[in-house]
C-alpha positions, 0 to 999 in steps of 0.5 A, spaced: 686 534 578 688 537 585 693 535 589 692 535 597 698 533 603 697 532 610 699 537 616 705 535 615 708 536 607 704 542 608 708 547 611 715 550 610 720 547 614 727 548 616 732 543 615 740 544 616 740 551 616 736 551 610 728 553 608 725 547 604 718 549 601 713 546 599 709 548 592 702 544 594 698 549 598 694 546 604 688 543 604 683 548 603 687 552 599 687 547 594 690 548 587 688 546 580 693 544 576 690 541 570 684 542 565 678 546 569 673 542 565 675 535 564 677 534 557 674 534 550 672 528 552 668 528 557 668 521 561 676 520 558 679 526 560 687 525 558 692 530 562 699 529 560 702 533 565 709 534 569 709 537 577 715 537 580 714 539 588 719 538 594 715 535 602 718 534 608 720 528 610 715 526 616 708 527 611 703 522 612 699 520 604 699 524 597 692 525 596 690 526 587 682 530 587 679 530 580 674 537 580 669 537 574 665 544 573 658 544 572 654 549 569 654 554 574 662 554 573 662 551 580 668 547 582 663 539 583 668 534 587 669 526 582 673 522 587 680 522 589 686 518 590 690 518 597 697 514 598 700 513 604 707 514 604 709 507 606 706 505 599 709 510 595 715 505 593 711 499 591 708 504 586 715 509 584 717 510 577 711 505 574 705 508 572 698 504 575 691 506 575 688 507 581 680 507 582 677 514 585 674 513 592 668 518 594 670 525 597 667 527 604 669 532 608 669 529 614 675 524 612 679 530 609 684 530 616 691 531 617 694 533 623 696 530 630 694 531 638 699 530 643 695 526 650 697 524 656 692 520 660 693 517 668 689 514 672 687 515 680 684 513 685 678 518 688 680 518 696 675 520 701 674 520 708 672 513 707 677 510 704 678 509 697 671 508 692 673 509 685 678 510 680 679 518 676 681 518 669 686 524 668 687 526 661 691 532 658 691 534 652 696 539 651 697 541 643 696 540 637 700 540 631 699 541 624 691 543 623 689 545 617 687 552 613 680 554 613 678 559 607 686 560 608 687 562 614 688 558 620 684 556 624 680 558 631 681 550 633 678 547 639 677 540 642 673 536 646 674 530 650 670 524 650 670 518 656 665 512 651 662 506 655 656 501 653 651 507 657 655 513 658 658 519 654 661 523 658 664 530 654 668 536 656 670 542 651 677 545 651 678 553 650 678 556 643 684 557 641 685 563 636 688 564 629 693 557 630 695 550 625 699 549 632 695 550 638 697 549 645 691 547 650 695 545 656 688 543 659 686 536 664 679 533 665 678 528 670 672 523 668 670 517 673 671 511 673 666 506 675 667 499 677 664 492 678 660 491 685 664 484 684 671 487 684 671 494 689 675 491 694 680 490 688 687 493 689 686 501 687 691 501 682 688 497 677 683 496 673 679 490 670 679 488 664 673 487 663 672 494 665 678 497 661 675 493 654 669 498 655 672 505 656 676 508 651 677 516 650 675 520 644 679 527 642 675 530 636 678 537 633 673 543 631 675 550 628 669 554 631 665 556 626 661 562 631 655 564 628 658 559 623 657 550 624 663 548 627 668 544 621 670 537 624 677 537 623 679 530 625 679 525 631 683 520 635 680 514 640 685 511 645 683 504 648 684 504 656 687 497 654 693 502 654 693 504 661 694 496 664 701 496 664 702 504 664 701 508 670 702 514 666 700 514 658 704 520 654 704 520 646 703 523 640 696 521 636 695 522 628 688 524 627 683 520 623 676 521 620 671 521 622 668 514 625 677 511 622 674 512 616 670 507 614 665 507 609 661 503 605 663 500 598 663 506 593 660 507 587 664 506 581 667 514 580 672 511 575 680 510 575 686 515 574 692 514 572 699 516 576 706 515 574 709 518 581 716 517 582 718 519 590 726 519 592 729 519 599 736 522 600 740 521 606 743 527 607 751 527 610 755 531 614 758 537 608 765 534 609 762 527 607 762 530 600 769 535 599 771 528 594 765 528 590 763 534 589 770 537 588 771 532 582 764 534 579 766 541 580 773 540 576 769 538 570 769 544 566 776 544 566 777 537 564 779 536 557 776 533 552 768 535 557 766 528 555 771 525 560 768 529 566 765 527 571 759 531 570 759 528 563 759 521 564 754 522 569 750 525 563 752 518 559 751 513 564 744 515 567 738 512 563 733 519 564 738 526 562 733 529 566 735 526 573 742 527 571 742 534 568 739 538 573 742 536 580 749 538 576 746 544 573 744 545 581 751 544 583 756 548 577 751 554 578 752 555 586 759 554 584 759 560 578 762 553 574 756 552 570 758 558 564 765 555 562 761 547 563 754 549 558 759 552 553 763 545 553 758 541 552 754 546 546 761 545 544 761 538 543 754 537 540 756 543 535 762 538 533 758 532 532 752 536 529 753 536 521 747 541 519 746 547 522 738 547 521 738 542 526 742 545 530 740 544 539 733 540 536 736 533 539 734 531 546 741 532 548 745 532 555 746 540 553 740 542 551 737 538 558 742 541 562 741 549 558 733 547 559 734 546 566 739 553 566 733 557 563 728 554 568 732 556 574 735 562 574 729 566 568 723 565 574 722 572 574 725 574 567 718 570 566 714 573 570 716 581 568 716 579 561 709 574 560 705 575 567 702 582 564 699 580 557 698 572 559 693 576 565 690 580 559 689 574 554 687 569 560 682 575 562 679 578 557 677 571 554 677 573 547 675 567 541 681 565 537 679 560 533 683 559 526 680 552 525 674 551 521 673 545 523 673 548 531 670 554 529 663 554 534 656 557 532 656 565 531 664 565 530 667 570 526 674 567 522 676 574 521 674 577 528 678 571 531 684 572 526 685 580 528 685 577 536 690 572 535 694 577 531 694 583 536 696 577 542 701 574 538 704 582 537 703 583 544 707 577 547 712 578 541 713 585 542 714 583 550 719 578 548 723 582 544 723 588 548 725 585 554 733 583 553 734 588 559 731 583 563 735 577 561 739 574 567 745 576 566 747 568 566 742 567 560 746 572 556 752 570 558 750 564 556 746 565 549 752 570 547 757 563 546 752 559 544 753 565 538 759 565 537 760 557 537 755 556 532 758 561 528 765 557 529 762 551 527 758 554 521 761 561 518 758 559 512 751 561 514 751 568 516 744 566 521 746 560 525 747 564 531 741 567 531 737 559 530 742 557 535 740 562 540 732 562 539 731 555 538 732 555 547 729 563 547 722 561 544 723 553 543 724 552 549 723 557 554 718 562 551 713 558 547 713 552 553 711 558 558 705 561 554 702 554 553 703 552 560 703 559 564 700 555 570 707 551 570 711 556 572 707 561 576 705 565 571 698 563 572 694 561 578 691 554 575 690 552 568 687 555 564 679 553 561 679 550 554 678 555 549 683 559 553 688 553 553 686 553 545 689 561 544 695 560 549 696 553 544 696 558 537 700 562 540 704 558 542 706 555 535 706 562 532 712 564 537 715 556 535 715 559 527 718 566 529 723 563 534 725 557 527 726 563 523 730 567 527 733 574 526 730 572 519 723 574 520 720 577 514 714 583 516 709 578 515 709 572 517 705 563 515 703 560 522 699 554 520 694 549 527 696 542 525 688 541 523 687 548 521 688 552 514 695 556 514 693 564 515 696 570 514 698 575 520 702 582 519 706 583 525 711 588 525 718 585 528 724 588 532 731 585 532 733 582 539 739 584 540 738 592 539 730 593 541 732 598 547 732 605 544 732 610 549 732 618 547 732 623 553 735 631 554 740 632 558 746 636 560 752 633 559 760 635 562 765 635 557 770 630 558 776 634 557 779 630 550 781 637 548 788 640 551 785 647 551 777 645 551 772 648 557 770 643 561 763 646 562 756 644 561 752 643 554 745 640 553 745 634 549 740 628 547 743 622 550 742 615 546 742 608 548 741 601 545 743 594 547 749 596 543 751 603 543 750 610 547 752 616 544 750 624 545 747 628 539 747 636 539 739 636 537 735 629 536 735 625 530 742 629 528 748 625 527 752 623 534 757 627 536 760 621 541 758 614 540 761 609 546 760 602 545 756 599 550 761 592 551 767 599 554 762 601 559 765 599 566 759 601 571 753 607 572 753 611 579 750 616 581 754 622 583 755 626 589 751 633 588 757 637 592 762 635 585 760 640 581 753 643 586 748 640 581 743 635 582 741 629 580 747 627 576 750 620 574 756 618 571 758 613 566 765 609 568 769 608 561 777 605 561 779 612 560 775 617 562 768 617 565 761 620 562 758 626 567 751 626 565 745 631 570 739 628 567 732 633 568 730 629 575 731 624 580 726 619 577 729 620 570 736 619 573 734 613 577 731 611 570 738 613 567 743 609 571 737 602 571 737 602 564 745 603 563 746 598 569 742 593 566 745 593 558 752 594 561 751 589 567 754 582 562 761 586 561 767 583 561 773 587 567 767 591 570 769 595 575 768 593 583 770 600 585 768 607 584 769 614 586 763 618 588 766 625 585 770 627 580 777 628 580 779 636 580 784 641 581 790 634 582 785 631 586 779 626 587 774 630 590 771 624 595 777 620 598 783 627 597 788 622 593 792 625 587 793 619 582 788 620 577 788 612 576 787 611 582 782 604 583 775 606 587 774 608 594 767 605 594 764 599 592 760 599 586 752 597 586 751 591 584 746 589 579 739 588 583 737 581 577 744 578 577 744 577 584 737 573 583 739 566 584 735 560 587 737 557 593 741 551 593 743 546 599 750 543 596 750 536 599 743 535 598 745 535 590 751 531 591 747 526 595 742 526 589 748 525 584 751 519 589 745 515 589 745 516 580 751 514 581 750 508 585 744 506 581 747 507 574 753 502 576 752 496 571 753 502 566 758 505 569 761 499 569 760 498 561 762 505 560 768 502 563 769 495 559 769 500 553 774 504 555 779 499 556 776 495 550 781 495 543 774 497 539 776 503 542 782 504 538 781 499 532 774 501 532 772 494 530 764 494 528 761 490 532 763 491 539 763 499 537 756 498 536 756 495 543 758 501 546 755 507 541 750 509 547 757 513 550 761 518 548 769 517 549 773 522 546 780 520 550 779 512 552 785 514 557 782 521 561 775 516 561 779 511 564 782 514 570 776 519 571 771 512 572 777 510 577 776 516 580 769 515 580 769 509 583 773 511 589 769 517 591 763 513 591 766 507 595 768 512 600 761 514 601 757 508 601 762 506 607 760 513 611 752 512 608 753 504 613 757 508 619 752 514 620 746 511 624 742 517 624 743 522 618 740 528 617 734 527 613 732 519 614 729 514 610 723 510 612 721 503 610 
């Protein structure tokens, strides 16, 4: 299906300093989030899927369209379902079926007009004959997209009786969803003989209950036919106690969308879950937020504020991702994963089911990953999904699925080239990594390996049962989820995205322990055999190139002159070797290097140099151009930019004959006149408005009260202490560590949110309102 908004949830707005946008495109810039052809069973197509998606406050109806292909491949409508926003609530959170209603064009409007209508008697030299109605139409706003551009809209005006229909037309406005008209039209206004002596400024109802004004927007088709894009009719009736009517109208479709009693297209069924947060003053939330913030550092992680929230919310996925938002803005999130990964690794008794479980650490790193690993997705799938999708080649392993004229060896080597593809896209793309990844990844290493220093690979299982369980297997299976393809995939494409799905699934579960060959089996399908050649991911960057390197003046007595050598560099080490593939003359770990800078030309009267900063020394490098010593410093950046005491200052020269050569200081140690180049990918950073997760975070407070207070009880309860069974049985769903840090972090807690609910009763207009 797709999924359509009116004018209103369309667009990008701006709201307290801070752009929302919008994930569902206008109207007919449609886009298909699901199976192109409905299913494998045609009239019970069953879809599963998940979108989460941000609209503004003001929009009007959420509308569902369900497409089928026909044989040409064309996109025919089924039906839809539209709910307005006012019956968003009775549905929330529960899933319904909805009947699908007929799709017709000339209802699928959005938008709004703004009018003003008067009424005026006519004078003549005769005394007064008749009223003049007075309508200005003066813009519109929020029309839709036409072939994805926006409209060349006009608007007509139309004064209806029992025998008239008076009609005027408007200028066209070019290249606008928001056009300003600024145009009056004057109609007469006939009276009943019986009443012309009537007073001038009134108008009888009997002549009012006829009349009505019709406003109907167009985009100008020119050589094309006109598109109808809604309309709005006013009643006079409204001019009766008004001697001026002004007002702001939503347009409607054609003939207020009455229809006859459709056919039975069928039903869908939704589970829509809409929220609405009053946002407060920043101010409001110093209390709430600075409690959420210290929890890292509260000992043990389980008397946290940010974990109780965890323990007490029914859905971990609600509760993860406003405090993954939050600790992330702050640069607290590293210090809070690796506290939590901690406390499920101490409760985790095999290390073969290490982070498999549905836990608030896996919930909260999964949210991390999604977040921040976007556009490492992009540069690292997005190129050989678009082959697999393109190229269309059939995969099928399954006998049983096999189609007429399939060759099961044929298809066995295309799927054995795609998963070589994206397994060697995945393994040569630890460059790319997002800085907090790695970060993140290198403690969940190190943890692992404390709590199970008997298995030398449950480092490794740790780390790739989030890389290819969680990240890289979900988003070749679903590219369309996280953009990585315009919309879902057709069936027999879906079906290779699948194998190679699970095939990245069995290659994460073994780890650093892959074999040259490897099983991948369908559930349905006779396991297969597939010769892939692996590369390890912690040392899959090689690069090898002939420079000329300075000598760093170790020796006393030595020359610090120019030497051509082979440089080396992989995730692990540099090093310099007198002829390529000899021993290294000089191997630097990559951990000791401090930062990578260009070098200015004047230092030694050569170009396209570089420098590697080192504790003692730095490295002078002259690569063979500029592009390869732009090539140099990104590759050397990117391996390096995770080190810990980087430098956030350096000197353009070197030091020489006493003194730097750039600022003129003597001291050799010196700290940097200039600041460092910040690594362009660790700068990648979603945006995050703060006070809106904070607000999200009170309101899970708010609805988790009962538990919370349970959580509460438990604490103070002497089950706790003596560990009686049946009530610690009561209490299982909630970890306490320390009954007392609990204890007071609830009351803390309490307090926070009691102040909050009182400033929420005070405010009469917040920021972002909640309707009805």
């Amino acid at each position: 299906f797709s999924c359509f908004l009116s004018a209103d949830e369309q667009r990008v707005i701006q709201s307290r300093g801070r752009k929302c946008f919008v994930f569902f495109s206008r109207a007919v810039r449609k886009r298909n989030f699901t199976h192109s052809d409905l299913c494998c069973v045609p009239f019970s197509p069953f879809y599963g899927e998940d979108f989460y998606f941000e609209i503004p406050r003001p929009f009007q109806c959420l509308s569902f369209h369900v497409y089928a292909k026909s044989v040409f491949q064309r996109e025919q409508p089924v039906g839809k379902v539209s709910i307005r926003k006012d019956d968003l609530c009775k549905y929330s959170g529960k899933e319904h079926w909805f009947a699908l209603q007929p799709v017709d064009p000339n209802s699928e409007v959005q938008g709004k007009v703004h009018l003003e209508m008067k009424l005026n008697e006519l004078i003549t030299d005769n005394g007064p004959v008749s009223p003049r109605l007075q309508v200005r139409i003066i813009e519109c706003q929020g029309l839709p997209l036409i072939s994805g551009q926006n409209c060349d809209s006009f608007a007509t005006v139309t004064l209806i009786g029992p025998a008239r229909s008076d009609q005027r037309k408007t200028k066209v406005k070019k290249k606008t969803s928001d056009p300003h008209f600024e145009e009056t039209f004057y109609f007469e206004v006939s009276r009943s003989s019986s009443n012309a002596k009537k007073s001038h400024f009134q108008v009888e109802d009997e002549d009012i209950e006829k009349l009505e004004i019709k406003v109907e927007l167009w985009n100008n088709g020119n050589l094309a036919q006109d598109v109808f894009l809604g309309e709005t009719r006013v009643s006079l009736k409204v001019l009766r106690n008004d001697v001026v009517h002004k007002a702001w109208y939503l347009l409607q479709p054609r003939g207020n969308g009455t229809k006859p009693k459709p056919d039975d297209l069928g039903s869908l069924r939704l589970n829509v879950t809409y929220t609405e947060d009053n946002v407060l003053p920043s101010s409001c939330y110093f209390p709430l937020r600075n409690l959420l913030l210290k929890s890292p550092d509260v000992q043990p992680i389980s008397a946290s504020a940010a974990h109780i929230l965890g323990d007490v919310c029914r859905d971990r996925s609600e509760a993860s991702l406003p405090v993954v938002r939050l600790l992330l803005h702050h640069n607290r999130l590293l210090p809070f994963l690796t506290s939590i990964a901690a406390l499920e690794l101490d409760n985790t008794q095999e290390a073969n089911t290490i982070f498999r479980g549905n836990s608030l650490a896996t919930r909260c790193i999964d949210d991390m990953m999604k977040m921040v690993g976007r556009n490492y997705l992009t540069v690292t799938l997005k190129p050989v999904l678009d082959e697999i999708c393109e190229s269309n080649k059939t995969c099928e392993i399954d006998p049983v699925k096999l189609k007429e004229g399939d060759n099961v060896e044929v298809n066995k080597e295309n799927l054995q080239v795609y998963v070589q593809k994206v397994f060697s896209s995945i393994t040569q793309s630890s460059a790319s990594c997002p800085p907090l990844m790695c970060d993140v990844f290198r403690a969940l290493r190190q943890l692992a390996s404390d709590r199970f220093p008997g298995d030398p690979h449950v480092q490794y299982s740790a780390v790739s049962s989030f890389v290819f369980l969680r990240f890289f297997a979900v988003a070749v299976l679903s590219p369309h989820t996280f953009q990585l393809r315009p919309h879902h995939p057709d069936p027999d494409v879906s079906r290779t995205l699948t194998l190679i799905s699970k095939t990245i699934q069995t290659l994460g579960s073994w780890s650093i322990g892959l074999e040259e060959s490897f099983n991948t089996a369908d559930t349905e399908s006779t396991p297969v055999r597939y010769e892939v050649k692996t590369v390890c991911l912690s040392a899959c960057l090689s690069v090898c190139r002939e420079v000329h390197k300075r000598a760093q003046g170790k020796k006393r007595l030595g020359k610090k002159n120019f030497k051509k050598r082979w440089l080396r560099v992989t995730n692990r080490e540099l090093s310099y070797h007198k002829h390529k593939g000899k021993d290294a003359l000089c191997v630097i770990p990559v951990k000791n290097i401090l930062g990578v800078e260009k070098l200015d030309e004047n230092t030694f009267n050569r170009k396209n140099m570089f420098q590697v900063l080192l504790s003692e020394r730095p490295l002078y490098v002259q690569a063979g151009n500029c592009v390869e010593a732009s090539e140099w410093i990104e590759v050397l950046s990117q391996v390096s930019r995770c080190n810990p005491g980087r430098l956030s200052n350096f000197h353009p020269s070197a030091y020489v004959t006493g003194m730097w050569l750039c600022c003129k200081e003597t001291t050799e140690n010196l700290p940097g006149c200039r600041p460092c180049t910040t690594s362009t990918l660790a700068n990648i950073q979603p945006e995050i408005d703060c006070d809106r997760e904070t607000e999200r975070i009170f309101s899970l407070f708010s609805a988790s009260l009962p538990r919370l207070q349970k959580m509460e009880d438990a604490c103070a309860s002497m089950s706790v202490y003596l560990g009686q069974q049946k009530e610690q049985e009561e209490y299982s769903a909630f970890i306490i560590q320390d009954p007392k840090e609990t204890f007071r972090t609830i009351k803390e807690i309490r307090e926070v949110l009691e102040e909050l609910k009182a400033q929420h009763a005070d405010t009469e207009n917040p920021i972002v309102g909640k309707t009805s």
